[in-house]
C-alpha positions as CSV (number, residue, x, y, z in Angstrom):
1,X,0.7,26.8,11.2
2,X,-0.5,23.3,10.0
3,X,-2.5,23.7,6.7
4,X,-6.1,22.7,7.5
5,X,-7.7,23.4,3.7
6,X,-10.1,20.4,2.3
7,X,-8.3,18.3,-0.6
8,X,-9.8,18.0,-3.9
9,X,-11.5,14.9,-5.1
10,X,-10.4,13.0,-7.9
11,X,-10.9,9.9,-10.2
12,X,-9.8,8.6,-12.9
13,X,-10.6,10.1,-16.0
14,X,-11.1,6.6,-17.5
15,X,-11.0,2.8,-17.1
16,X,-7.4,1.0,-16.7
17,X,-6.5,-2.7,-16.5
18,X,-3.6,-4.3,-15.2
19,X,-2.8,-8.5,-15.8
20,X,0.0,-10.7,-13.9
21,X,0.2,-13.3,-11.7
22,X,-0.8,-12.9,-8.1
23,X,1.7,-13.2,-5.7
24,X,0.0,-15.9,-2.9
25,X,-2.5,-17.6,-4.8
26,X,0.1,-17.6,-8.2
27,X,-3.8,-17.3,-10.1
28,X,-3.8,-15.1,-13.2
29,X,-5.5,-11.9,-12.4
30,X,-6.8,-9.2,-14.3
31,X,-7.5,-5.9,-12.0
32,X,-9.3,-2.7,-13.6
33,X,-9.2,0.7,-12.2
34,X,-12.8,2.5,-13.0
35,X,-13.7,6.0,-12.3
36,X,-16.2,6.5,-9.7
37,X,-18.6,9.7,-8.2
38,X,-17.5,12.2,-5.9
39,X,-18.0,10.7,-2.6
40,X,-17.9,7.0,-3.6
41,X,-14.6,6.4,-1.4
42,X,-12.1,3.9,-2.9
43,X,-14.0,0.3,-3.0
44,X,-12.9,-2.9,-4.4
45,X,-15.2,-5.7,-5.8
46,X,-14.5,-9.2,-7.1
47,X,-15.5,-9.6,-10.7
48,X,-15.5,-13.3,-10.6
49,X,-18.0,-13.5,-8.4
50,X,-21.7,-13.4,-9.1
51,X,-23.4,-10.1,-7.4
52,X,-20.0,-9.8,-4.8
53,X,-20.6,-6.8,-2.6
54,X,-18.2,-4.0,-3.0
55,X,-15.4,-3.4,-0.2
56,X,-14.5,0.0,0.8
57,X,-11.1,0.7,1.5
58,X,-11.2,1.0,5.0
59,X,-9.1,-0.2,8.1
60,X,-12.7,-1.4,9.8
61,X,-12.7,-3.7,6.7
62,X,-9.2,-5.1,6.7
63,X,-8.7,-8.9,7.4
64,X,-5.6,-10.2,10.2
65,X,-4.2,-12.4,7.2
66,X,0.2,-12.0,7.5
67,X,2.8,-10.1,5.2
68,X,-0.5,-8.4,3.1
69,X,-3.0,-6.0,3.3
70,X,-6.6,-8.3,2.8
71,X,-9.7,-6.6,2.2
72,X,-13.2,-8.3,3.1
73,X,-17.0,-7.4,3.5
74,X,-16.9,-9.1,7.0
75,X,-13.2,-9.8,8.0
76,X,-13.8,-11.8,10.9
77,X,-15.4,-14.7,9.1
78,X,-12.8,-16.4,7.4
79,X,-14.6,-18.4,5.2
80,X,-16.3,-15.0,3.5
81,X,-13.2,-13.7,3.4
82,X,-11.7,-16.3,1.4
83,X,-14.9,-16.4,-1.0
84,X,-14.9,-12.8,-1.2
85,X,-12.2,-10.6,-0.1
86,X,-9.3,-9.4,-2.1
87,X,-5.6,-9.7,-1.4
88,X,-2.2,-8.0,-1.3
89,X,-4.2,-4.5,-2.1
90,X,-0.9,-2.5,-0.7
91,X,0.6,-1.8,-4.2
92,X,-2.7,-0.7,-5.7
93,X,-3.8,1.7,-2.7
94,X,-0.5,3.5,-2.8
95,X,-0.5,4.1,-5.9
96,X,-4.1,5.8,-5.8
97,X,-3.0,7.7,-2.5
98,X,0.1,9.0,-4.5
99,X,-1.8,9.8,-7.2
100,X,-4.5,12.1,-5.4
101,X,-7.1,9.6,-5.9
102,X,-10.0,9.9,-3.5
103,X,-12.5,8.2,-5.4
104,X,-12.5,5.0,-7.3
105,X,-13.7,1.0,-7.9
106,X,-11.4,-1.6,-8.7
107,X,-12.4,-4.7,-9.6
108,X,-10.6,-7.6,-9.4
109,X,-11.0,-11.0,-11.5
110,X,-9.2,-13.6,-8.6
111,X,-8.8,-13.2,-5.4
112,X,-5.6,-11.5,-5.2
113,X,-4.2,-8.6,-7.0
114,X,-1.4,-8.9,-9.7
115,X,2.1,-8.8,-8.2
116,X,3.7,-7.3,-11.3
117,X,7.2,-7.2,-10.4
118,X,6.3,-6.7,-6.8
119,X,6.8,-3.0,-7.2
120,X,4.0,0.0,-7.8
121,X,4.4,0.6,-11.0
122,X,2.4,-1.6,-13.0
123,X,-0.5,0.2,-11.4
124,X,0.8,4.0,-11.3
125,X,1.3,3.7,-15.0
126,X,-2.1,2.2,-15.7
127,X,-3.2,5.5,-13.9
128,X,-1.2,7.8,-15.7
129,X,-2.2,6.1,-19.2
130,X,-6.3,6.5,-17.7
131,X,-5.5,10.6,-16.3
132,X,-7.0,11.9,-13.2
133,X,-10.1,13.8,-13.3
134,X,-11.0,16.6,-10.4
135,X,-14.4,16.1,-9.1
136,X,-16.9,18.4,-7.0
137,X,-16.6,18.8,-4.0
138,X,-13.7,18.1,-1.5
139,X,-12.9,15.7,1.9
140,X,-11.5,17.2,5.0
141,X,-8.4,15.6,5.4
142,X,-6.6,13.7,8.7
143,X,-4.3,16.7,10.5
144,X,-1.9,15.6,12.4
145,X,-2.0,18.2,15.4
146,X,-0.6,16.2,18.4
147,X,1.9,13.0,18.4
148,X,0.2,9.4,17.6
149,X,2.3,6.1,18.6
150,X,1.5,2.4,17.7
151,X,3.7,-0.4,19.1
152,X,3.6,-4.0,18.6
153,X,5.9,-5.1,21.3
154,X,8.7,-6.7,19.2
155,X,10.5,-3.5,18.3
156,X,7.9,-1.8,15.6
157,X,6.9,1.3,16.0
158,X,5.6,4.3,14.1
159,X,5.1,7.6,15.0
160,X,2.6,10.6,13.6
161,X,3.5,14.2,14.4
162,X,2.4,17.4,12.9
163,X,4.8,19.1,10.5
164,X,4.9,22.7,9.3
165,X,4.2,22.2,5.4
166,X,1.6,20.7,3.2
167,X,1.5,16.9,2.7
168,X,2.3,13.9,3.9
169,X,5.7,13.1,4.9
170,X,7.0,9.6,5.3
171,X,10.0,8.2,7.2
172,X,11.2,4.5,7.6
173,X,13.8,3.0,9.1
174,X,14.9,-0.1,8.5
175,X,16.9,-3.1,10.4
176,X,17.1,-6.3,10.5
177,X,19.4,-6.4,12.9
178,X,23.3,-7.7,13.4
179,X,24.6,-9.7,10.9
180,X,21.6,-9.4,9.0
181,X,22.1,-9.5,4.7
182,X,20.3,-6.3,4.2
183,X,22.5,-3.3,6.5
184,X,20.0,-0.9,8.7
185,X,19.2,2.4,6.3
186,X,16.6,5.1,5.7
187,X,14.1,6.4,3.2
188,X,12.3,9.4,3.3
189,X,9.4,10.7,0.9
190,X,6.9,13.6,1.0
191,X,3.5,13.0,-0.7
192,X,2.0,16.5,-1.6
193,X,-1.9,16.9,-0.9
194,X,-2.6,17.0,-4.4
195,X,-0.6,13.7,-5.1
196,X,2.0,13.5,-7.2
197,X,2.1,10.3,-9.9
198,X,5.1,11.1,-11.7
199,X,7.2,12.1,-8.9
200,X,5.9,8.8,-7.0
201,X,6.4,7.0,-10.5
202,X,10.1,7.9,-10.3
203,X,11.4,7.9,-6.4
204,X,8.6,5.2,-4.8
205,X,6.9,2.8,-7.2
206,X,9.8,0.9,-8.8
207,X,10.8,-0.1,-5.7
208,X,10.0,-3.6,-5.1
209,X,8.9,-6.5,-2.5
210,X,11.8,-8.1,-1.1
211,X,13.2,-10.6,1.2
212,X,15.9,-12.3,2.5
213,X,17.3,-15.8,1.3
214,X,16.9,-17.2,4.4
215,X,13.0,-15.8,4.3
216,X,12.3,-16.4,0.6
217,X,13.7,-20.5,1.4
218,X,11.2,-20.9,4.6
219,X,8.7,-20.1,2.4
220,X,9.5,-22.1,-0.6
221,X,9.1,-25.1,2.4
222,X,6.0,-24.2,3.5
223,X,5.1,-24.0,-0.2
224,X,4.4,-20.3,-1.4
225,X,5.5,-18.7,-4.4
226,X,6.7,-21.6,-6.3
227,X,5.7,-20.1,-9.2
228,X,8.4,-17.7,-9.1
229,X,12.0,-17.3,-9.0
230,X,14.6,-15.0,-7.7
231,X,14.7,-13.3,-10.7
232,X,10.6,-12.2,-10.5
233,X,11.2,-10.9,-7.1
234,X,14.0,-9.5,-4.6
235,X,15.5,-12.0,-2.9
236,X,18.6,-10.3,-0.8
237,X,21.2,-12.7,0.1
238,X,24.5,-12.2,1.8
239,X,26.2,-10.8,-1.1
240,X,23.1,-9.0,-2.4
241,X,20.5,-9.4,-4.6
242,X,20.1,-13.0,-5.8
243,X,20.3,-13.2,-9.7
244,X,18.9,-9.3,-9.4
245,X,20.0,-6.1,-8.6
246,X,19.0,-2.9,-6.3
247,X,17.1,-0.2,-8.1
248,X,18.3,2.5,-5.6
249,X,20.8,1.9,-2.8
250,X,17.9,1.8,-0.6
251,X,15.3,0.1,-2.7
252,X,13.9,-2.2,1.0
253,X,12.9,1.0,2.8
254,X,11.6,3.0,-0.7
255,X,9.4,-0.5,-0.5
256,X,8.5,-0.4,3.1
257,X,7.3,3.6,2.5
258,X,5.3,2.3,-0.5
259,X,3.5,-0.1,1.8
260,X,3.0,2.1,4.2
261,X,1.9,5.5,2.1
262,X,-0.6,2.1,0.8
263,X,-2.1,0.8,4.5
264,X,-2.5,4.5,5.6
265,X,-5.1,5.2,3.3
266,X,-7.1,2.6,4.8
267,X,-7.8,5.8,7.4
268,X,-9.9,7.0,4.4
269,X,-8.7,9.8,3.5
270,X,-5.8,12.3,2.6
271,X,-3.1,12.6,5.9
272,X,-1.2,15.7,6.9
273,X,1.8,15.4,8.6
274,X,4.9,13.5,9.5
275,X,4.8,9.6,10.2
276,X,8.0,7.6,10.9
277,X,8.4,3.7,11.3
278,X,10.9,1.4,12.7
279,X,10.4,-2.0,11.7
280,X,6.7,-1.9,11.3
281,X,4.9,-4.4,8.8
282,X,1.2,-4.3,7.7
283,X,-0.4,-4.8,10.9
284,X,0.9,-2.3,12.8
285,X,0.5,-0.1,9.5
286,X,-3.1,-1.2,10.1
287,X,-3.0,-0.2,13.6
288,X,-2.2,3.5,12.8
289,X,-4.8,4.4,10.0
290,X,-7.5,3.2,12.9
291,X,-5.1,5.6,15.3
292,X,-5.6,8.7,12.9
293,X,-9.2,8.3,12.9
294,X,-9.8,8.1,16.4
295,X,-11.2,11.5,18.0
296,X,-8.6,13.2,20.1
297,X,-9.7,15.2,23.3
């Protein structure tokens, strides 16, 4: 029997800020988390910007910009986008999904979020500090009753199935293929309806961006993240992390789950069931939350 029961809504039970340095634009950013009404839907705004519309966390609202999630009131225009969306928003809707957060506004002070040490947990602890407030109400949440796949072509793949059990449970495998620096291995994570901020806090959120030295030095060429060094971030050579170390032997794929537990609230709201990737990346992440929302026969 797949539990069907409506989730309970929740917000924070105060306001929360979070500083840093934003990983694309390298602007300093402040980011705060505010509570919001039952039924307000996670929204993000731009504080730096004179009357800026909010954003609603939503796939339909999600910009085709690479290696981030982008929010935007009309993603197709570029040029609104760049005046008013925000970026890299992955870290930041995780850690609300994880949380059992259905309802909130976060404002943002640049165009980008803080990158933090490119893990979670500057902004699960910022919500832990504020508390989590129930609200009226509930939201029926996404049940996974039949299989859901999304392919991109290139060897990504995810795949939604119902499972017997409350929550969502999240697989990913990851590979870079032969001879690559990071070896192919597995994470696995189960996000309870209700969320779960101190277990996420623990097993998901330290977990941080990565990528390989032969990645990390293309883009140093084409001139992104200058403003940080291997040390700020996890760069994974052939001997391992560069100047660094692995917070759990299989830190990449905890940060791949992050990402995705992240892009699949964009489906707008809680998911039940199973959903396992191989090699997927934010669009394809993308690509499932609209999946899960489509009606099935």
């Amino acid at each position: 029997m797949i539990p069907s029961e409506p989730s309970p809504r929740a917000t924070l039970a105060g306001p929360a800020q979070v500083r840093g340095v934003a990983l694309f634009t390298g602007a300093s950013t402040a980011l705060r988390f505010l509570p919001a009404p039952a039924g307000a839907g996670i929204a993000f705004r731009r504080a730096d910007v004179p009357d800026s519309p909010t954003i609603p966390a939503l796939a339909a609202f999600v910009a085709p910009e690479p290696r981030r999630t982008v929010l935007s009131p009309r993603p197709a225009d570029r040029a609104d986008t760049a005046r008013l969306g925000v970026q890299t928003v992955e870290h930041v809707l995780s850690a609300l999904a994880a949380a059992g957060i259905t309802d909130a506004l976060v404002e943002v002070s640049a165009p980008e979020t803080p990158i933090g040490d490119g893990s979670a947990l500057p902004f699960i602890d910022a919500i832990r500090r504020a508390g989590v407030r129930e609200l009226p109400g509930t939201v029926e949440p996404i049940v996974v009753r039949d299989t859901v796949t999304v392919e991109d072509g290139a060897g990504g793949r995810i795949v939604a199935s119902p499972r017997d059990g409350d929550g969502l449970e999240l697989v990913y495998h990851l590979d870079y293929g032969p001879g690559a620096p990071i070896a192919p291995h597995t994470a696995r994570w189960l996000c309870p309806s209700r969320g779960s901020a101190d277990a996420y806090a623990q097993d998901v959120a330290p977990a941080r961006t990565f990528s390989t030295l032969a990645e990390a030095a293309a883009m140093r060429a084409a001139g992104l993240f200058a403003h940080l060094s291997p040390r700020d971030m996890l760069v994974i050579g052939p001997d391992g992390p560069v100047e660094n170390a692995y917070r759990f032997h299989d830190e990449p794929a905890r940060h791949k789950l992050l990402d995705l537990l992240g892009d699949l609230s964009l489906a707008g709201r809680p998911i039940r069931g199973r959903v396992e990737a191989w090699r997927s990346g934010h669009a394809l992440n993308h690509a499932m939350a609209r999946a899960l929302n489509e009606p099935r026969p």
